[in-house]
Each structure stands twice: as structure tokens, then as C-alpha cells.
C-alpha positions in Angstrom: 67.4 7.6 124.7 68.4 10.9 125.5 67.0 14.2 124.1 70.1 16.3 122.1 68.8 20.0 123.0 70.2 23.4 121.4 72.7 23.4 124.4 74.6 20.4 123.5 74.4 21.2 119.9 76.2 24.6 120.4 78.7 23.4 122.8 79.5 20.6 121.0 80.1 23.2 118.0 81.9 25.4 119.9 83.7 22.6 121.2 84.8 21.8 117.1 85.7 25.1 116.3 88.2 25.6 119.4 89.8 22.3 118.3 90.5 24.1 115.0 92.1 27.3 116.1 94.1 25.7 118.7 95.5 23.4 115.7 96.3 26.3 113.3 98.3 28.1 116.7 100.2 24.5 117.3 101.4 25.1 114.0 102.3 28.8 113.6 105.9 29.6 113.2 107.2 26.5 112.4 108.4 25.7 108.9 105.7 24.5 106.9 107.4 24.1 103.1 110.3 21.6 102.3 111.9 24.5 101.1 113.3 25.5 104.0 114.8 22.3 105.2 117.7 21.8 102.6 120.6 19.9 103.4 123.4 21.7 105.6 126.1 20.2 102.5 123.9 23.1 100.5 125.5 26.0 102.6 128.3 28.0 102.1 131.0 27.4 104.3 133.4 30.0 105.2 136.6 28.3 103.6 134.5 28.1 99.9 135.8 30.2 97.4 133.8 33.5 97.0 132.8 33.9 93.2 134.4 36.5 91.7 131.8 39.0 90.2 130.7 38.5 86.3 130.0 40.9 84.1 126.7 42.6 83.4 124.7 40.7 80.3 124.3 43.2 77.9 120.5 44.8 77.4 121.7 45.3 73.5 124.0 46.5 71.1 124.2 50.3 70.2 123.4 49.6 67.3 119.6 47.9 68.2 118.7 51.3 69.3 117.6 53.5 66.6 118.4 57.3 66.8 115.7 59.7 67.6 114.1 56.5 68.8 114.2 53.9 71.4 113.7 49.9 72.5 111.5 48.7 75.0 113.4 46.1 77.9 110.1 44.5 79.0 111.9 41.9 81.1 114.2 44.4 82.7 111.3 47.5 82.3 113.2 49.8 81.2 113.4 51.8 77.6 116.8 52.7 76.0 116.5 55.7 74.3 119.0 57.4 71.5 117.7 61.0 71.4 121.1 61.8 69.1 123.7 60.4 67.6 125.6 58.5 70.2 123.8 60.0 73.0 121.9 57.0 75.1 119.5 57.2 77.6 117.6 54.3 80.0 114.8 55.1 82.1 112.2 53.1 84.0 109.4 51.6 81.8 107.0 52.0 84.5 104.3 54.6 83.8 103.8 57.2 86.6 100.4 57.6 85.6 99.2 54.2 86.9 102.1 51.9 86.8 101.7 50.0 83.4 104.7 49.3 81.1 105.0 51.4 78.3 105.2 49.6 75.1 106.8 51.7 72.2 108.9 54.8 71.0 107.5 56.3 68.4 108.0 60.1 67.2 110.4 60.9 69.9 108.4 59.8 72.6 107.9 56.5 74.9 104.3 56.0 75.4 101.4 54.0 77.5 99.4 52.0 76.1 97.0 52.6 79.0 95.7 55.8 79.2 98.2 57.7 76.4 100.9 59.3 78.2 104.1 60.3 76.3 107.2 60.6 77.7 110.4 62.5 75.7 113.5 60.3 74.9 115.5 62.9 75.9 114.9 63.4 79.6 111.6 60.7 80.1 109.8 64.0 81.0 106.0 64.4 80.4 105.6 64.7 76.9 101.5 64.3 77.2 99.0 63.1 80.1 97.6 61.9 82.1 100.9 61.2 83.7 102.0 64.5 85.6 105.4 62.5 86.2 108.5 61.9 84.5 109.8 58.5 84.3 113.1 57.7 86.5 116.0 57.8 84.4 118.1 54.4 85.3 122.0 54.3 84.9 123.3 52.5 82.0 127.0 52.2 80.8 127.8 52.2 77.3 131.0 50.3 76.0 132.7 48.3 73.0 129.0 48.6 71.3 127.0 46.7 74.4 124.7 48.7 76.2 124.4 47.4 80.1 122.6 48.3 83.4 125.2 50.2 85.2 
């Protein structure tokens, strides 16, 4: 019977854990997920028809947005604001304090529920900190009543 000593432990170990890394490297770069292997039937050919672009689904009608107020797009994150009469607005609902969604628009202003920043409908300029930012203002087109992304 033969004595195992600390060498032939630890090589034996060693041994084990090259086995491992030279597995995960056999591997590496090929596609792993059944995902990636669809049938070629699945892919456009260049004789199928292109689809023709649909229209924008609307974010809401004008009237959904009240004036001197504002709705929150949480899905979308954006806010659509009506500072006047007929006068809309859409800006990111992202906070520049610390990049939570804002969640209302109350008294003329969009604000985080985080840390309290206000923002003003009219411009999404800093209305109250922390935020030193404005929001972004995103383009929106107005038509027949729907309001839409632009």
C-alpha cells in the first residue's frame, strides 16, 4: 500500500482544476443558447416584401393631459406636460439628480419621488433640488387629438 503524500495531493488538484479551465476555453465563443440557432426558413430573404412603416401608437389624447398640468408615461418614461392651453410639452421622466422616474405633476411642476426635485412643465428646467439639471425635453407630435413620440 502506498503512502498518498502532500505532493500527490496537490498535483492531483492541480491536475482537476486545469481540466476545468481548459473545459470552459473548449467552449468559449461558440453558441451556447438555442436562441441563436433558429431555422434559416425564419430569415428574411431579399425578395420578401419590406413592411411598410406603421404609425406611431398614440401616448394619449390631448385631452388626458390636463392644462397647467401633466401625465406621467412610465412605460415610455416620459411626462407630457400642458403648461397652456394647447401648448404640449414631453420630456424625459428620468431624474438628473440620480436617475429615478418621476411620478407626478402637481402645481406646475414634475417631481421625484426620491430626493424632491421639481422640474417646471414649461421647459423641464430645475424648479427645486437636488437635481442641478433639467430634464431632456423629447419630441412629440400633436395631431387629430393623439399625442405621439415624434
Amino acid at each position: 500500500m502506498t503512502e498518498t503524500t502532500r505532493r500527490t495531493v496537490m498535483l492531483g488538484a492541480g491536475g482537476a482544476g486545469l481540466a476545468v479551465v481548459l473545459t470552459a476555453c473548449a467552449s468559449y465563443g461558440s453558441p451556447t443558447t438555442q436562441a441563436s440557432e433558429e431555422p434559416a426558413a425564419d430569415e428574411p430573404s431579399s425578395a420578401a416584401p419590406k413592411k411598410k412603416k406603421t404609425a406611431a401608437k398614440a401616448l394619449a389624447n390631448t385631452d388626458d393631459i390636463p392644462s397647467g398640468g401633466g401625465k406621467v408615461f412610465e412605460g415610455q418614461k416620459v411626462v407630457v406636460t400642458q403648461p397652456s392651453d394647447g401648448e404640449f410639452k414631453c420630456f424625459t421622466a428620468v431624474c438628473t439628480h440620480q436617475g429615478c422616474t418621476v411620478d407626478e405633476v402637481a402645481d406646475g411642476t414634475i417631481n421625484c419621488p426620491c430626493h424632491g426635485s421639481k422640474f417646471k412643465i414649461s421647459d423641464g428646467s430645475v424648479a427645486g433640488g437636488p437635481a442641478s439639471e433639467p430634464l431632456a425635453e423629447k419630441k412629440i407630435k400633436v395631431s387629430g387629438g393623439k399625442i405621439t413620440l415624434a
